[in-house]
N, C-alpha and C positions, 0 to 999 in steps of 0.2 A: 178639657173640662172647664167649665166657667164657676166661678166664685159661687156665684148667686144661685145657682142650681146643683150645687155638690151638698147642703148643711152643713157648715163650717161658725157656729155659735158661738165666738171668741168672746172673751170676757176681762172686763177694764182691770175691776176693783179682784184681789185676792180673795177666795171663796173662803168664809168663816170656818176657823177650826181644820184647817190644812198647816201641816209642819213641814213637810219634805216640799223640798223648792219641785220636785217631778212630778209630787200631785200638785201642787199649786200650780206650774205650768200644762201637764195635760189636759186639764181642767180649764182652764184659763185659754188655750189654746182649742179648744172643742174637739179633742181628739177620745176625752171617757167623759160620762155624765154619772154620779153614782145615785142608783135608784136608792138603798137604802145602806147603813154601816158595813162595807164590806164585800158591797155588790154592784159590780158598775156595768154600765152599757160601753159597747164600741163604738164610736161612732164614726162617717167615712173615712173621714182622714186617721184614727186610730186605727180601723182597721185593715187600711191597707201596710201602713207601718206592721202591725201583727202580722200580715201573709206576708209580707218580706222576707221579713226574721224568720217565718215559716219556712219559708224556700230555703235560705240561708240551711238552716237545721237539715232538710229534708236531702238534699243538695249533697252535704256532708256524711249524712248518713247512710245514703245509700252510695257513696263511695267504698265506706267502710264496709258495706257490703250486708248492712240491716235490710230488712225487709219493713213496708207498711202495712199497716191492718189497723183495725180500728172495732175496739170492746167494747160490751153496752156499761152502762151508769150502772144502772139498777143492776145489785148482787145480791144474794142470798148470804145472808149471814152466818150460816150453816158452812161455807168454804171459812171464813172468819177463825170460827170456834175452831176448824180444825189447825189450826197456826197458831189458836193463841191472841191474836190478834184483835178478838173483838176485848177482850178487856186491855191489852195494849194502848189502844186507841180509841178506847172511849169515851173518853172526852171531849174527841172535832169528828166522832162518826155519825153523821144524821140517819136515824133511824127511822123505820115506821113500820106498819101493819097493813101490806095491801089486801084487797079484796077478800082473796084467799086462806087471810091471818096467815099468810108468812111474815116471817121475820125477815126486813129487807132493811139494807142500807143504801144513800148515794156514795159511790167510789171514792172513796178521799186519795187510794192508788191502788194498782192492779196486780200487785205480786200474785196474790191468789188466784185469779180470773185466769191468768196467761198460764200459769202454771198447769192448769185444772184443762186447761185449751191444749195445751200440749200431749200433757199424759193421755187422750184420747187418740192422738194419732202419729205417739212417735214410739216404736216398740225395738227399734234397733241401732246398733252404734251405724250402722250406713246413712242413717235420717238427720248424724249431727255433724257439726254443729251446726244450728239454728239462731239468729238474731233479728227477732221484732220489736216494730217500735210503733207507737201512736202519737199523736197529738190528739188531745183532746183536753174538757175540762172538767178538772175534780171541784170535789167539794168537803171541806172541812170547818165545822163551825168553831170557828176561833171563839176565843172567849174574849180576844183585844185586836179585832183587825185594826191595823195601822200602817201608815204612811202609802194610805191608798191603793192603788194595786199591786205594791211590793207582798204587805199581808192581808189577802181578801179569803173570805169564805167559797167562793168561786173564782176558779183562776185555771187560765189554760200551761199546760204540762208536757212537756214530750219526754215519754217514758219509753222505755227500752231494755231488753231481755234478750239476755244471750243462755243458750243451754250447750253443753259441751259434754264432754264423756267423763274427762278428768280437769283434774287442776291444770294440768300442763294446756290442753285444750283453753281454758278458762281464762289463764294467762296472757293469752293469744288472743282472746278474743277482749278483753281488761284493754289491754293495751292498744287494740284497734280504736275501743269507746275513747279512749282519755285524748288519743291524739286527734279524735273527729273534736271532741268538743275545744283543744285547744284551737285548730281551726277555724269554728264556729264563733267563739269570742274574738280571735281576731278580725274574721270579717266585721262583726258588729261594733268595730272598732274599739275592744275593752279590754284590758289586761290583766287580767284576774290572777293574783297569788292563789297557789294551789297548796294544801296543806293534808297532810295525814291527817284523819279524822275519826270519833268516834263511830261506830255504824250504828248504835243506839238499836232502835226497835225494828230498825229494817235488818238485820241481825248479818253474818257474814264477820270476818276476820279482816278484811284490808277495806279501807274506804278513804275515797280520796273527795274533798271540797273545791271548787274553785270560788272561790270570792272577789269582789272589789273592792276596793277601800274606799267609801264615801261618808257626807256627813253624818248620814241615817243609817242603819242598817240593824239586827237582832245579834251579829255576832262580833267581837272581838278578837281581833289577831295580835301577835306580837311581830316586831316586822324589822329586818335590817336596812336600813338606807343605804349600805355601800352596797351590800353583794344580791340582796333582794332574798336573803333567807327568812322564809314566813313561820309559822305557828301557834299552837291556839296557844293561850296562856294558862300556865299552870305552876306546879312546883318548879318546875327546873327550867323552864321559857317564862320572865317576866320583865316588864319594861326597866329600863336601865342595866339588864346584865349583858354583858357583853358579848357579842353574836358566838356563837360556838359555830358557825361554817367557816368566816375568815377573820375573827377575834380584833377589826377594824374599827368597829361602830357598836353604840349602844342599842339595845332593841328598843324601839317604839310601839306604843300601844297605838290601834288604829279599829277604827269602828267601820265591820263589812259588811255589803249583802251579799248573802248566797245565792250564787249565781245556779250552779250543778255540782252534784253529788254522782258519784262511781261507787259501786259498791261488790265487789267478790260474796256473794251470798252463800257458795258455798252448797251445803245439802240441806240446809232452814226448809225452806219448802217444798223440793222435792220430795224429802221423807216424810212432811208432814202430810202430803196432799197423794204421795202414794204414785209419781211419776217417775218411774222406770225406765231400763231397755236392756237389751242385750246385747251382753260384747259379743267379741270377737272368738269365745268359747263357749257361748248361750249360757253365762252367767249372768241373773237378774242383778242388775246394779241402777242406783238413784242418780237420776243428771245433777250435773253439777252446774248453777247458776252465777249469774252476774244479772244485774240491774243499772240501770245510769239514768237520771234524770235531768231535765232543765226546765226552769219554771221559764215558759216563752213568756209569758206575761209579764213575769217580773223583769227580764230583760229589759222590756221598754221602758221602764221607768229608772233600773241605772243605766241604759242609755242616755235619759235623758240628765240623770243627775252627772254624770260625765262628761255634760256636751250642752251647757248653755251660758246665756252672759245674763246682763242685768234685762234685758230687753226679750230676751226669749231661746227658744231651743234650737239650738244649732244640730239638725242630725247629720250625720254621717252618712255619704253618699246610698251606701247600699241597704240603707236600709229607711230611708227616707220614702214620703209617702208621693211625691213626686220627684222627679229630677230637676224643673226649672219652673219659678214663676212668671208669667207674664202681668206686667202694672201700664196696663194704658188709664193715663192721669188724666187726661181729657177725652170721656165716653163719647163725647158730641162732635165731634171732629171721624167724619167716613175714615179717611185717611188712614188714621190711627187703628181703627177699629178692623180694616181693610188687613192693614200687614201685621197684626197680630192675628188672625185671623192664619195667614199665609206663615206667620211663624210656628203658630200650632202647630199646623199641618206637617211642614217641611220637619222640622223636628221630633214629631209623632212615626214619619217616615222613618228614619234612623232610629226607630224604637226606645225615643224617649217619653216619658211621663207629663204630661204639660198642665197646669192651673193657669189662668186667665183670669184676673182679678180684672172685670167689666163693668164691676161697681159704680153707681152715680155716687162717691163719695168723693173727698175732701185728699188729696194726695197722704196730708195725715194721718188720716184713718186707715190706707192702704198699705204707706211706710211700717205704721207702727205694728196692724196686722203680718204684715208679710215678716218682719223680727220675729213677732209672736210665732208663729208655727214653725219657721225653720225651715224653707225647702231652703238648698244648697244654694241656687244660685237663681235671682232674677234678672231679666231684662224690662228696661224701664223705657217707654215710651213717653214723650212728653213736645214741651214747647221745640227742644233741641233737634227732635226726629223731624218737625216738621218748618223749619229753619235750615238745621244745618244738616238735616239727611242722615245723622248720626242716633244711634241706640245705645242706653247706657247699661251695662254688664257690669251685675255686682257677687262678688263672693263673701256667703253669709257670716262665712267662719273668719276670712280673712280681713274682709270691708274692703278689699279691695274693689276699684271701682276702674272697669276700660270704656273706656268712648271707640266704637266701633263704628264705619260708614253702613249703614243698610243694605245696602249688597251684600256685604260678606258676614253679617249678624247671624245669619245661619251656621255658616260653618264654623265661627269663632264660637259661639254660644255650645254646641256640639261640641268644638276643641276643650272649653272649658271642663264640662262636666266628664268627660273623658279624663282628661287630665289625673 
């Protein structure tokens, strides 16, 4: 794929009124554009980073042995009122009146939908247990979206429901979720402290956070440095008391984004929505639920706050929106233009991801771009390829820099990103 024909809008100066260094770089990097407070565009190179992380999730989940499907937006408010829910949440519920004067809302999340889905076609304990999940995007009108797409009004979600017979059942399936998503964070290369948590209005008895600790975020943890013991702060977890797992180190306050939430829900919406089945003696009993989410979206942006220098975003191989840049410095020179050309391809063959920066600009303009976005690793074409036969391979993260002969730029290039 060529620079010049992907729209890649990169930009000098810092966009006014940006605080978190991941929106000033996604932004900066032409990866989101925000149409208005709260609401942003994808743009290609953003969005192929998003289906990454998509796979990444998708990948894992159906390991765990979740199922896909995918719910509409538009819900009747009417499943709402039976939870309780529409005055729970209504304060980020957008509401309105279609055609018909229903009472409709956009999905800010699907507890009730999936719920309301199920109890039509599951009447027996032989049908469970059941675990689905979507990607898709919610909508919740914040009253202070901030720090760009961490908290936006629109933002995509992979949400997921588990239905079981019993608690024991529940447990088993609890513990499938937590270990996919521990999984999923580490591919996206982030380590998120996990902490017992409130379950608040999504209601249920056990709920687990995983979080990061970066500059920005809405929540605060208290945190051990020796043993890595987390927790929210409160009466009996507060900065400077000293760790109660291995009474070594003082706790630290640390400010995190919520990465995903786990939650044991319990009979909350089952009993409210009227989803049943039948055991194993045709007694009518209410399934017993689990929920787990991840805001995919907001991943990309503590990806990015986890993963850049003064010059730009450094991603992380799997989930970067290509695998390797190509920089031919001199466009006017065949030559050049010829084995980048033959590098695409060859490396396209091994099913890598290729960008071609083919640009008539200035080496500095290319240098300082190719920092800005962060693919993993370029190869640089210049006076030296066509002198001394040689290609130079740089690794974004590392700076490291190999001089390789042209013959074997293929397979060392490939070697690299492998690695």
């Amino acid at each position: 794929m060529d620079w010049s024909k992907f729209f890649i809008p990169t930009l000098k100066e810092i966009p006014i009124g940006t605080e978190a260094v991941s929106h000033q770089l996604l932004l900066r990097a032409g990866l989101v554009h925000m149409l208005t407070s709260g609401v942003y565009s994808y743009l290609p190179l953003g969005l192929r980073v998003l289906k990454r992380i998509e796979n990444i999730i998708r990948e894992e989940m159906n390991a765990a042995g979740a199922v896909e499907l995918f719910l509409p937006v538009l819900q009747p408010i009417e499943l709402w009122q039976r939870t309780g829910r529409d005055k729970t949440l209504a304060e980020v519920m957008i509401r309105f009146k279609d055609k018909k004067n229903r009472d409709m809302c956009l999905g800010p999340t699907h507890e009730e939908v999936i719920t309301d889905l199920v109890k039509g076609f599951v009447q027996s304990y032989r049908q469970l247990p059941i675990n689905l999940y979507q990607i898709q995007t919610k909508f919740r009108d914040e009253i202070r979206p901030r720090f760009g797409i961490v908290r936006a009004c629109e933002f995509i979600m992979k949400d997921a429901y588990s239905f079981d017979k019993d608690k024991e059942g529940l447990k088993k399936s609890y513990e499938l979720m937590y270990q996919a998503y521990k999984n999923i964070f580490k591919r996206c290369r982030l380590s998120p402290v996990i902490i017992e948590a409130d379950s608040g209005a999504m209601g249920g008895d056990v709920s687990h956070e995983f979080l990061v600790t970066a500059p920005i975020g809405e929540d605060e943890v208290v945190l051990c440095p020796a043993c890595g013991f987390a927790s929210v702060e409160g009466d009996s977890r507060h900065p400077g008391q000293k760790c109660p797992q291995c009474a070594k180190e003082f706790l630290e306050k640390k400010t995190a984004i919520e990465l995903g939430h786990v939650f044991q829900l319990g009979l909350k919406y089952s009993s409210a929505l009227g989803a049943n089945y039948l055991d194993e003696k045709g007694q009518e009993k209410p399934i017993v639920m689990g929920c787990y989410g991840i805001g995919v979206s907001r991943l990309i942006a503590a990806i990015v706050e986890m993963n850049h220098d003064a010059k730009g975003i450094i991603w992380p191989a799997e989930v970067a929106p290509f695998d390797v840049e190509i920089l031919v410095l001199k466009t006017d020179e065949p030559q050049l233009m010829t084995l980048a050309r033959q590098l695409e391809q060859e490396l396209a063959r091994r099913g890598l991801a290729v960008l071609v920066d083919e640009r008539d600009e200035s080496a500095g303009v290319k240098f300082n771009d190719a920092d800005l976005i962060g693919i993993p690793f370029r190869v640089i074409l210049g006076k030296k390829t066509l002198s001394d036969k040689t290609v130079e391979i740089k690794n974004r993260r590392s700076g490291a820099v190999q001089l390789v002969p042209v013959a074997s730029a293929i397979e060392k290039t490939a070697e690299c990103v492998g690695s």
